[in-house]
C-alpha positions as CSV (number, residue, x, y, z in Angstrom):
1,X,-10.7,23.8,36.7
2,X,-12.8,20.7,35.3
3,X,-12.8,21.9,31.9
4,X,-9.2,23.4,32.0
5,X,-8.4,19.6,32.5
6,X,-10.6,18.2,30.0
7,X,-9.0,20.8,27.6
8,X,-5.7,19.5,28.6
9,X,-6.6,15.6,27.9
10,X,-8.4,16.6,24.6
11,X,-4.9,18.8,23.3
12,X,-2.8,15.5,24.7
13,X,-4.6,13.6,22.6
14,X,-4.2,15.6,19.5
15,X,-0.5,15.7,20.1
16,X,-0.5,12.1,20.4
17,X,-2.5,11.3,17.1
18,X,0.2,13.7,15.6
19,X,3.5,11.8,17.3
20,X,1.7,8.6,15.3
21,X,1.3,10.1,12.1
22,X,5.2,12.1,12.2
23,X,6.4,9.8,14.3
24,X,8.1,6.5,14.4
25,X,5.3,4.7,13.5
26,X,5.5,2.7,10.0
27,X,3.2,4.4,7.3
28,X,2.8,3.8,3.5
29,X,0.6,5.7,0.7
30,X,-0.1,4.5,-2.7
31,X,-1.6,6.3,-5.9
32,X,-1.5,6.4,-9.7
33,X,-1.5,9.1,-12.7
34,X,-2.5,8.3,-16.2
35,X,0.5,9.0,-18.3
36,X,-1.7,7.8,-21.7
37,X,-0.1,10.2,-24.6
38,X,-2.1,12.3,-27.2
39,X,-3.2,9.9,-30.1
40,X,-1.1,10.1,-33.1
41,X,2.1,9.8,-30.9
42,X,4.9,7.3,-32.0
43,X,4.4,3.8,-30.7
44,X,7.7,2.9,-29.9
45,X,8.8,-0.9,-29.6
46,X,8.9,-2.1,-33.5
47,X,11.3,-1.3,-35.9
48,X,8.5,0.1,-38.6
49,X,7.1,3.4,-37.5
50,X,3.5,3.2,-35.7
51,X,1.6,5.7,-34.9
52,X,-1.3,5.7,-32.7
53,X,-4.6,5.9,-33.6
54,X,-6.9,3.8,-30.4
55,X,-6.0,3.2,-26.7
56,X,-7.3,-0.3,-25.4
57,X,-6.2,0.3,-22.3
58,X,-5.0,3.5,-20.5
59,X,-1.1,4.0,-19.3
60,X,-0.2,4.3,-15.6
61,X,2.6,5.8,-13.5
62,X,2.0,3.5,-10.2
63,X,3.0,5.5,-7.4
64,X,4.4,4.1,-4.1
65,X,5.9,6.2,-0.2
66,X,7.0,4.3,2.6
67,X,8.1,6.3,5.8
68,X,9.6,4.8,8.6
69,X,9.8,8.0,10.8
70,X,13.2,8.7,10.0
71,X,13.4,8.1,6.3
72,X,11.4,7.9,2.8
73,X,11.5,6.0,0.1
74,X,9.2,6.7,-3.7
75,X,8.8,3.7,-5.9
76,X,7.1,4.6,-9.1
77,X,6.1,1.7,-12.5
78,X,5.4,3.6,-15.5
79,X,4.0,1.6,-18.5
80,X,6.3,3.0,-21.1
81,X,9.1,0.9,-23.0
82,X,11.5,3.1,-21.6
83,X,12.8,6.7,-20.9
84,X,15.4,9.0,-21.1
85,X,17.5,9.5,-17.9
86,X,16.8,13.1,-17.7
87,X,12.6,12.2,-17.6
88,X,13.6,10.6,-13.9
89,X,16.0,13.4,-13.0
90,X,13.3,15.9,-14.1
91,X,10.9,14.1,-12.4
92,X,12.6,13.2,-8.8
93,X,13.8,17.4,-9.0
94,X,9.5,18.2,-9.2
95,X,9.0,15.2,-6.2
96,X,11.8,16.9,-3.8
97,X,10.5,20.1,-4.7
98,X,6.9,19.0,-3.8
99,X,7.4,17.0,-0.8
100,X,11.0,16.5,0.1
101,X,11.8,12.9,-0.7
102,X,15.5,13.4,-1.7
103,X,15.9,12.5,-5.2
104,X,18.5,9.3,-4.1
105,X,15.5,7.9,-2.2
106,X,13.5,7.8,-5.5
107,X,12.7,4.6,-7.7
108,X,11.3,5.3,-11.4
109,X,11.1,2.5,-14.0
110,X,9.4,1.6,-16.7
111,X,7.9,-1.9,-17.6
112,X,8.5,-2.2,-21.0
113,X,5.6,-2.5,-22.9
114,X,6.2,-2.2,-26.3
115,X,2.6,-0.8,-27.1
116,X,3.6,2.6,-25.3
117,X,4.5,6.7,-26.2
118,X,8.0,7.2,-26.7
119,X,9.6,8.8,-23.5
120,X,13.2,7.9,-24.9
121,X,13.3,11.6,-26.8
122,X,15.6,11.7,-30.2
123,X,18.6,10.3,-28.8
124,X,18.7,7.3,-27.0
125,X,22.7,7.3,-27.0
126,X,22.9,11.8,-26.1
127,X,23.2,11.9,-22.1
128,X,22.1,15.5,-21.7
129,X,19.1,16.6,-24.0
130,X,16.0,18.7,-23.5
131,X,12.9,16.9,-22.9
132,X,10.0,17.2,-25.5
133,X,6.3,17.9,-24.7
134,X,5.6,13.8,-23.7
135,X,8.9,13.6,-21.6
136,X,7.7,16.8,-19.5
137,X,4.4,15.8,-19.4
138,X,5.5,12.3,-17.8
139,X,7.6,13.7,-15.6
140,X,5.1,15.6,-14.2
141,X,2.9,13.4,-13.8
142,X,5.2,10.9,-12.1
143,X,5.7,13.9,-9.7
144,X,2.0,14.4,-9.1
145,X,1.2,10.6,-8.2
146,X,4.0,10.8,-5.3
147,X,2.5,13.6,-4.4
148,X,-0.9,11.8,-4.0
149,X,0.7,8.3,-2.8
150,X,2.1,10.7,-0.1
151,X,-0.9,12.5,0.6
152,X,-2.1,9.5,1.5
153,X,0.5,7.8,3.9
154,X,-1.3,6.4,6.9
155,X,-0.1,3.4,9.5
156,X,0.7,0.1,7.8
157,X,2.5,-3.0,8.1
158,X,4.7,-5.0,4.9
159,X,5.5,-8.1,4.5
160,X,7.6,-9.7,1.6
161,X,6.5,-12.6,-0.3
162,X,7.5,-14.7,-3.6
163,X,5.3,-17.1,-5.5
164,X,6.8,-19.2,-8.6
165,X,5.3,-19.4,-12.6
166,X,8.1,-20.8,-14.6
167,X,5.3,-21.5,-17.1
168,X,5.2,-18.0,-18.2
169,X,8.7,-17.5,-19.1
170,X,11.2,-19.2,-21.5
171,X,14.9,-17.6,-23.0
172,X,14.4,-16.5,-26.3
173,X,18.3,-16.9,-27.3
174,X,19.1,-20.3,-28.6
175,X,22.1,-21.7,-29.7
176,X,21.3,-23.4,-33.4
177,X,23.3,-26.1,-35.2
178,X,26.4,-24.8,-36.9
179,X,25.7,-22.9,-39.9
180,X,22.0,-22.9,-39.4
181,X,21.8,-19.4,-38.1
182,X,21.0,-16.5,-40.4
183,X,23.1,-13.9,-41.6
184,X,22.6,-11.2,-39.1
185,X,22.4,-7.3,-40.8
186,X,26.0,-7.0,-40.5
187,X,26.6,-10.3,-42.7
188,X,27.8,-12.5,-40.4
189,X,26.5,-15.5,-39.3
190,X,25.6,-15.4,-35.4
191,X,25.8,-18.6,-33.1
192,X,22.7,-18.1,-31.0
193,X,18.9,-16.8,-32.6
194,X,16.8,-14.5,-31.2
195,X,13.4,-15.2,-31.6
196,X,13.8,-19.0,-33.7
197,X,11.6,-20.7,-35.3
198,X,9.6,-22.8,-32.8
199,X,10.0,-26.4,-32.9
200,X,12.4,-25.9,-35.4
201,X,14.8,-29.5,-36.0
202,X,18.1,-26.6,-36.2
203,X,17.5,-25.8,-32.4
204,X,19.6,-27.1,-30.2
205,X,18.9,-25.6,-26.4
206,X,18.5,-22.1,-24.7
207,X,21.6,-19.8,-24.6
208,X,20.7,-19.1,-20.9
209,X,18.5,-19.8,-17.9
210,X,15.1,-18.3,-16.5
211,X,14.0,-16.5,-13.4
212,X,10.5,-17.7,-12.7
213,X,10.3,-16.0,-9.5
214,X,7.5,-12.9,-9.2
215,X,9.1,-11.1,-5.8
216,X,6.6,-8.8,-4.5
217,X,6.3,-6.7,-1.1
218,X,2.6,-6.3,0.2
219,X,1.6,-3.1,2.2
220,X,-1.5,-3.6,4.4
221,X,-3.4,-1.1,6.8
222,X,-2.8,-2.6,10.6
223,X,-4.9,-5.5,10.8
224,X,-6.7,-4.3,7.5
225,X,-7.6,-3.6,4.1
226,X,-4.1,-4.1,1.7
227,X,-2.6,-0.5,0.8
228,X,-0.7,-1.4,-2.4
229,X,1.8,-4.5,-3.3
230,X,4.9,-3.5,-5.0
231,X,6.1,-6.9,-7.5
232,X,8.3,-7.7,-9.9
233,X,8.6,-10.5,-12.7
234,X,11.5,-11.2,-15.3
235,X,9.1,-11.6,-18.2
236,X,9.8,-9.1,-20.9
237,X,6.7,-8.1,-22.3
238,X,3.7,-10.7,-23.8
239,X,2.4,-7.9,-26.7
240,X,-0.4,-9.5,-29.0
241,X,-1.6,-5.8,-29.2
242,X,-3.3,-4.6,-32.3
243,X,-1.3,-2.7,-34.5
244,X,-1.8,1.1,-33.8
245,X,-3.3,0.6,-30.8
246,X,-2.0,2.0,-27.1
247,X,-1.7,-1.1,-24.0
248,X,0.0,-1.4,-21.1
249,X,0.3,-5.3,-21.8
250,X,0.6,-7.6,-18.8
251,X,2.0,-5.3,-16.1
252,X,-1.4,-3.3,-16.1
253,X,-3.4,-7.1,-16.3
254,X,-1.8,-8.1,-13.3
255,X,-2.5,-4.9,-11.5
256,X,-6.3,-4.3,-12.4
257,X,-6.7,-8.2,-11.6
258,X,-5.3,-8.4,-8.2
259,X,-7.1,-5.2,-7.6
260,X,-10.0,-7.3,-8.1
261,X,-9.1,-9.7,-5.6
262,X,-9.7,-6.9,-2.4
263,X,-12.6,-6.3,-1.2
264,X,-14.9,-3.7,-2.3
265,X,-14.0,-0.1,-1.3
266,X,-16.2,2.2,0.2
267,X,-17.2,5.1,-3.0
268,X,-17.1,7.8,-0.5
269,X,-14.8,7.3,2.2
270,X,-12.6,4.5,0.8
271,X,-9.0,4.6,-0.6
272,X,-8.6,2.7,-3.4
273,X,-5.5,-0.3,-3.6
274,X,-2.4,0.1,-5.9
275,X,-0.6,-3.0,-7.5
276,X,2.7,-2.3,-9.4
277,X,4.4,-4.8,-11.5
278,X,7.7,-3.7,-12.2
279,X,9.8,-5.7,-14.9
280,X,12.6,-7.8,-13.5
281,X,15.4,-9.0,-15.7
282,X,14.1,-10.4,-19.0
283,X,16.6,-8.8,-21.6
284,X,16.8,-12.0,-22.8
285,X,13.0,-13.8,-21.8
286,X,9.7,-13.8,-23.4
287,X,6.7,-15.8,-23.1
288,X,7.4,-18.1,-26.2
289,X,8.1,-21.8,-26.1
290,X,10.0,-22.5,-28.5
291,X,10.2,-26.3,-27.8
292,X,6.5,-26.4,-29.0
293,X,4.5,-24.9,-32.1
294,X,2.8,-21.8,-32.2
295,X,-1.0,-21.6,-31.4
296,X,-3.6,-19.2,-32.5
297,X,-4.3,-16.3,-30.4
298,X,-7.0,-13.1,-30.5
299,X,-5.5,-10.5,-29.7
300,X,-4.8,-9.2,-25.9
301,X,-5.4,-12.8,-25.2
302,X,-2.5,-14.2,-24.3
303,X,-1.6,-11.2,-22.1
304,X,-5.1,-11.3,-20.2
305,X,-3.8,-15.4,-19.5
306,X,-0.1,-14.4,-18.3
307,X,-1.7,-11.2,-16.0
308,X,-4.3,-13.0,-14.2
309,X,-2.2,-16.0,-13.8
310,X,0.0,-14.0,-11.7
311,X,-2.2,-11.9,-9.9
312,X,-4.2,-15.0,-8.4
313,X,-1.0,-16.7,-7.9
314,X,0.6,-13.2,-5.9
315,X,-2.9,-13.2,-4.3
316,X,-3.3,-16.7,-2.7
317,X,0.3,-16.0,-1.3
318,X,-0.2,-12.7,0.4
319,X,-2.9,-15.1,2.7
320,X,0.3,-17.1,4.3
321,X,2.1,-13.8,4.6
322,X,4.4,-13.3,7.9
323,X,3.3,-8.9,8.7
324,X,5.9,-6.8,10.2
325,X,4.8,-3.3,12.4
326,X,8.2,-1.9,11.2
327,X,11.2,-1.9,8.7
328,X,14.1,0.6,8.2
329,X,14.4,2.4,5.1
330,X,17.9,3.5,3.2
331,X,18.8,3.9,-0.1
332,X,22.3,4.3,-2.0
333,X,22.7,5.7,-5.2
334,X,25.6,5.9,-7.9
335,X,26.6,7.1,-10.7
336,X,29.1,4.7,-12.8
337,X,31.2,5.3,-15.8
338,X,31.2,2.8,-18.0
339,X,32.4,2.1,-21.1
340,X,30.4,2.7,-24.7
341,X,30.2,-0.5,-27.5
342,X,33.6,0.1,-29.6
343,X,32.3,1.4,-32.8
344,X,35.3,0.2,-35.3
345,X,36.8,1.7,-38.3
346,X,35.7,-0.9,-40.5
347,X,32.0,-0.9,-39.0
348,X,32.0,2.7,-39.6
349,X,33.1,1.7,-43.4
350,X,30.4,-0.6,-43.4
351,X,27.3,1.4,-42.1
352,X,27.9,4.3,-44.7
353,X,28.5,2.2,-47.4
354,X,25.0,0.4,-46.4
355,X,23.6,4.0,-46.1
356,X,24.8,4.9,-49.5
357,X,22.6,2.0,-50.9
358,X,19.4,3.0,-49.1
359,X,17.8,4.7,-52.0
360,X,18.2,1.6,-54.4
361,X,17.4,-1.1,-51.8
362,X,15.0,-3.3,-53.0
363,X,13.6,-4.4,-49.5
364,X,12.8,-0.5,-49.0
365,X,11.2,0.0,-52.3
366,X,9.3,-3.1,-51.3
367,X,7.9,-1.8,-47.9
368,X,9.7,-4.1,-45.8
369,X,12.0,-3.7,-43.1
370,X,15.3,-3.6,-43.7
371,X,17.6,-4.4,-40.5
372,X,20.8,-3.7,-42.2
373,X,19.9,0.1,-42.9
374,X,18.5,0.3,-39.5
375,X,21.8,-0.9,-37.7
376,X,23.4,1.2,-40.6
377,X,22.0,3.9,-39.0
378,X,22.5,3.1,-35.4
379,X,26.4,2.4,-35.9
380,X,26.5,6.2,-37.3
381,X,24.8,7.8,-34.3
382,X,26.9,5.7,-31.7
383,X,30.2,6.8,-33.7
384,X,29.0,10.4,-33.8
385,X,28.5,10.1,-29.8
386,X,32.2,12.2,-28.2
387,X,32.2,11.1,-25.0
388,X,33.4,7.0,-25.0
389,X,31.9,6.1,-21.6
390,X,28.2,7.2,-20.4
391,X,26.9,7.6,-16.8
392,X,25.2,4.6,-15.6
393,X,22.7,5.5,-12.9
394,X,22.3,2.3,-10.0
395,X,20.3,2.4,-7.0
396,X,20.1,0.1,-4.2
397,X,17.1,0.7,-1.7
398,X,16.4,-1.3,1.6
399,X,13.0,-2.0,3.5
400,X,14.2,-4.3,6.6
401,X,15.5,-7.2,5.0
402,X,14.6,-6.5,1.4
403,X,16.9,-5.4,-0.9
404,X,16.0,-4.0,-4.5
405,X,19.2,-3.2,-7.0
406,X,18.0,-1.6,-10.6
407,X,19.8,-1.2,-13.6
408,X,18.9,1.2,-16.7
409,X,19.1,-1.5,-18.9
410,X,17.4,-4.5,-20.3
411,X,19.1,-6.9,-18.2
412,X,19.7,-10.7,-18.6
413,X,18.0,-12.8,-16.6
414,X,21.4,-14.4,-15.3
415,X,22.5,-11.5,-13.8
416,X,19.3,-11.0,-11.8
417,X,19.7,-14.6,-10.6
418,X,23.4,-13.4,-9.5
419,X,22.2,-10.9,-7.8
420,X,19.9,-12.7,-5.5
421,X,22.2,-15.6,-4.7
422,X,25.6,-12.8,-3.5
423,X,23.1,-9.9,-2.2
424,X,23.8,-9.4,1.6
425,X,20.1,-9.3,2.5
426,X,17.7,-11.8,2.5
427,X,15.1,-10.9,0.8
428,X,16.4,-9.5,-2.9
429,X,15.4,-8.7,-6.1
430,X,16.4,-6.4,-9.3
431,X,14.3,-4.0,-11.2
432,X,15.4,-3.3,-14.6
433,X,15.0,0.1,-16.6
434,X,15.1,2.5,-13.7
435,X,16.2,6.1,-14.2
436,X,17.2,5.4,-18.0
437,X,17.8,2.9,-20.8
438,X,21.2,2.3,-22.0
439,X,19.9,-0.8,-24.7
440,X,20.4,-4.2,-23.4
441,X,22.9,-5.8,-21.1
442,X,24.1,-9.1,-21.6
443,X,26.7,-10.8,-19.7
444,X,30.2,-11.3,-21.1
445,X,29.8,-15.0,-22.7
446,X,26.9,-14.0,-24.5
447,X,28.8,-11.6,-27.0
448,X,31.2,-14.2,-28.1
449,X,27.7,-15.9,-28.9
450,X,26.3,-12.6,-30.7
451,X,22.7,-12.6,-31.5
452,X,20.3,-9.5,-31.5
453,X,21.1,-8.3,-28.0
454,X,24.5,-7.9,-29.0
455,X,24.2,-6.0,-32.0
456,X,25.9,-2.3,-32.1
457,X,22.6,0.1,-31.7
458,X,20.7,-2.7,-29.7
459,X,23.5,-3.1,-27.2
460,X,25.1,0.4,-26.4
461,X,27.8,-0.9,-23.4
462,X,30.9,-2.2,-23.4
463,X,31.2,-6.2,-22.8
464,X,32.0,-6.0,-19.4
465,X,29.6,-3.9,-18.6
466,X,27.1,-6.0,-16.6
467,X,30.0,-7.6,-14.6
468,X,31.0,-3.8,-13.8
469,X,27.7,-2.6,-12.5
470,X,26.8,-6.0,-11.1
471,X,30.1,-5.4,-8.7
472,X,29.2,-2.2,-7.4
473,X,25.5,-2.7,-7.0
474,X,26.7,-5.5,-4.7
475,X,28.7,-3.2,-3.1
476,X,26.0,-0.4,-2.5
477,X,23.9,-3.7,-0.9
478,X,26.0,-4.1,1.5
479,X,26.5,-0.6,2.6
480,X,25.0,0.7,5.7
């Protein structure tokens, strides 16, 4: 009778440890997979075609599941420029398949480091296309880290944090002195530069403001070791990469550095920490003063500076942290329709007269890269496009009382400021590129400024785009 009893306690308590681990308890699991392509693959990121030939530093998807008990939730950072929607669809169809997270609950973006493969396939204005070899191969690899992240949920606690570097980032569009602006490719003259001279007497002041905030969420074992922390920074990418050469840029700086910060793992029974820096919104941000001259850097320099910065600033905050045993998960997902940039008759006229010069232009014959037979180019495949509006994936997911809103688009940092001030929950923040890239996204004012971001080919949405998505991303926030 003694041992039928002791059988019964010993059973009890494996139905217990089970209730804990399916339960209600809160849980979290992190992991990556190296998404670094075959050498020889297109670099995308620069308007000359690069080819790879040395990786400095291997690529990452950065794998993230939280389950509340009820409900769970996939974050995932690739270091890639950006993809084609269908790599995320392809990709949260292999995750459900594999462990059931509903594809809605999924989170896939990409960073935008422009020393990357291309995972944006031959068309980045074609909705609908086949993936090629590194699109599937992505994809599947994104699906294998959630598998592992899952693999690996156990009992944890968050916590959400934000830490300030406004030294780090600095607009890139400026408005110049009348006239001083150069003809863009099109031949007209633009009233804001991208990119300006620095410290240049024609500059007048930044066409719009910063968002110096990194907004991270920090996942810790109860009482313990830290599981992963999940941030996000609108600084568009640092680069000072050598030519031909594959990096994940500051993103993967930051990650490996705070990774530093945690205490050393045990080889054999230990799980190692994630860190995931998503991009925020820096469609129109770099990390280039243009107040002051230019200094001389090695290269991967300036993005070791920029990475470590932020890592030791994320790290001395997660210290003063406030830890939470639990936090409700939801997500909302939508697909918009939204308008395509007008291509007009007379821009058509334009781009195939520029075409018809391509063989006799001297810039060509010279080796140098010519931006009006690039946008020549562009115009042409966005007139050749049937459909006049595109699908504009948004997400909105909720851990307790953060919100996080993407967009597939390189955002301005404006409308990631907007965001946070109107969201309904306390705690918010926007990822950009997630689950596509549909060119860049400024906000109405800015194309009666033009500039680079506005050109047909670089921007592939209609001008009231942003306010458009920016409404119902608001609208999924404050949705049950």
């Amino acid at each position: 009778m003694r041992c039928l009893w002791i059988t019964l306690v010993l059973v009890s308590g494996v139905f217990n440890t089970a209730s804990l681990v399916h339960g209600q308890g809160f849980r979290a699991g992190a992991a990556t997979s190296n998404i670094t392509p075959e050498l020889g693959i297109d670099i995308v990121g620069n308007f000359a075609a690069s080819y790879a030939i040395h990786v400095h530093d291997e690529l990452h998807a950065r794998c993230l599941v939280l389950d509340d008990g009820n409900s769970k939730l996939a974050f995932v950072v690739c270091d890639l420029l950006g993809m084609h929607r269908q790599v995320s669809i392809e990709a949260r169809r292999l995750i459900k398949e594999a462990v059931g997270i509903e594809p809605e609950n999924v989170m896939i973006s990409a960073t935008h480091t422009h020393s990357a493969g291309n995972a944006l396939g031959d068309s980045r204005y074609v909705v609908d296309q086949p993936l090629n070899d590194y699109q599937q191969f992505v994809a599947r690899r994104i699906a294998d880290g959630v598998r592992r992240a899952h693999h690996l949920l156990r009992p944890a606690q968050l916590a959400f944090g934000r830490v300030e570097a406004p030294e780090h980032v600095f607009n890139r569009r400026w408005l110049m002195r009348e006239g001083t602006a150069p003809v863009n490719p099109f031949g007209q003259v633009d009233k804001v530069k991208m990119n300006p001279p620095r410290a240049h007497q024609d500059l007048v002041e930044p066409a719009g403001p910063i968002d110096p905030t990194v907004s991270f969420i920090a996942l810790r074992e109860p009482e313990g070791p830290l599981i992963s922390v999940f941030a996000a920074y609108s600084l568009h990418y640092v680069g000072g990469v050598k030519s031909h050469e594959i990096s994940a840029d500051y993103f993967a700086v930051f990650c490996e550095a705070l990774k530093k910060f945690q205490p050393e793992i045990d080889p054999v029974t230990g799980i190692p920490f994630v860190a995931m820096m998503a991009n925020g919104t820096s469609g129109d941000i770099n990390n280039v003063n243009f107040r002051e001259p230019g200094e001389k850097r090695q290269p991967y320099e300036q993005m070791q500076q920029v990475g470590q910065d932020l890592a030791k600033k994320v790290h001395q905050a997660i210290g003063q942290l406030s830890w939470k045993d639990q936090a409700k998960l939801s997500a909302r997902y939508r697909e918009v329709e939204i308008g395509r940039k007008p291509i007009s008759e007379d821009l058509i006229a334009w781009a195939k007269e520029t075409r018809a010069k391509a063989d006799t232009n001297a810039n060509r014959i010279k080796g140098k890269t010519d931006l009006s037979q690039i946008y020549a180019t562009r115009v042409l495949a966005l007139a050749e496009v049937t459909s006049r509006t595109v699908p504009i994936i948004l997400q909105h997911l909720k851990i307790g009382d953060i919100g996080i809103g993407t967009f597939p688009t390189e955002t301005f940092a404006e409308t990631g400021l907007e965001f946070k001030k109107l969201s309904p929950m306390p705690n918010a923040f926007m990822v950009e590129l997630a689950h596509g890239y549909h060119g860049y996204l400024p906000t109405p004012r800015h194309f009666e400024l033009g500039g680079y971001e506005t050109w047909p080919g670089t921007n592939h949405l209609e001008a009231q785009a942003s306010v458009k998505m920016l409404e119902a991303l608001l609208e999924m926030a404050g949705e049950e």
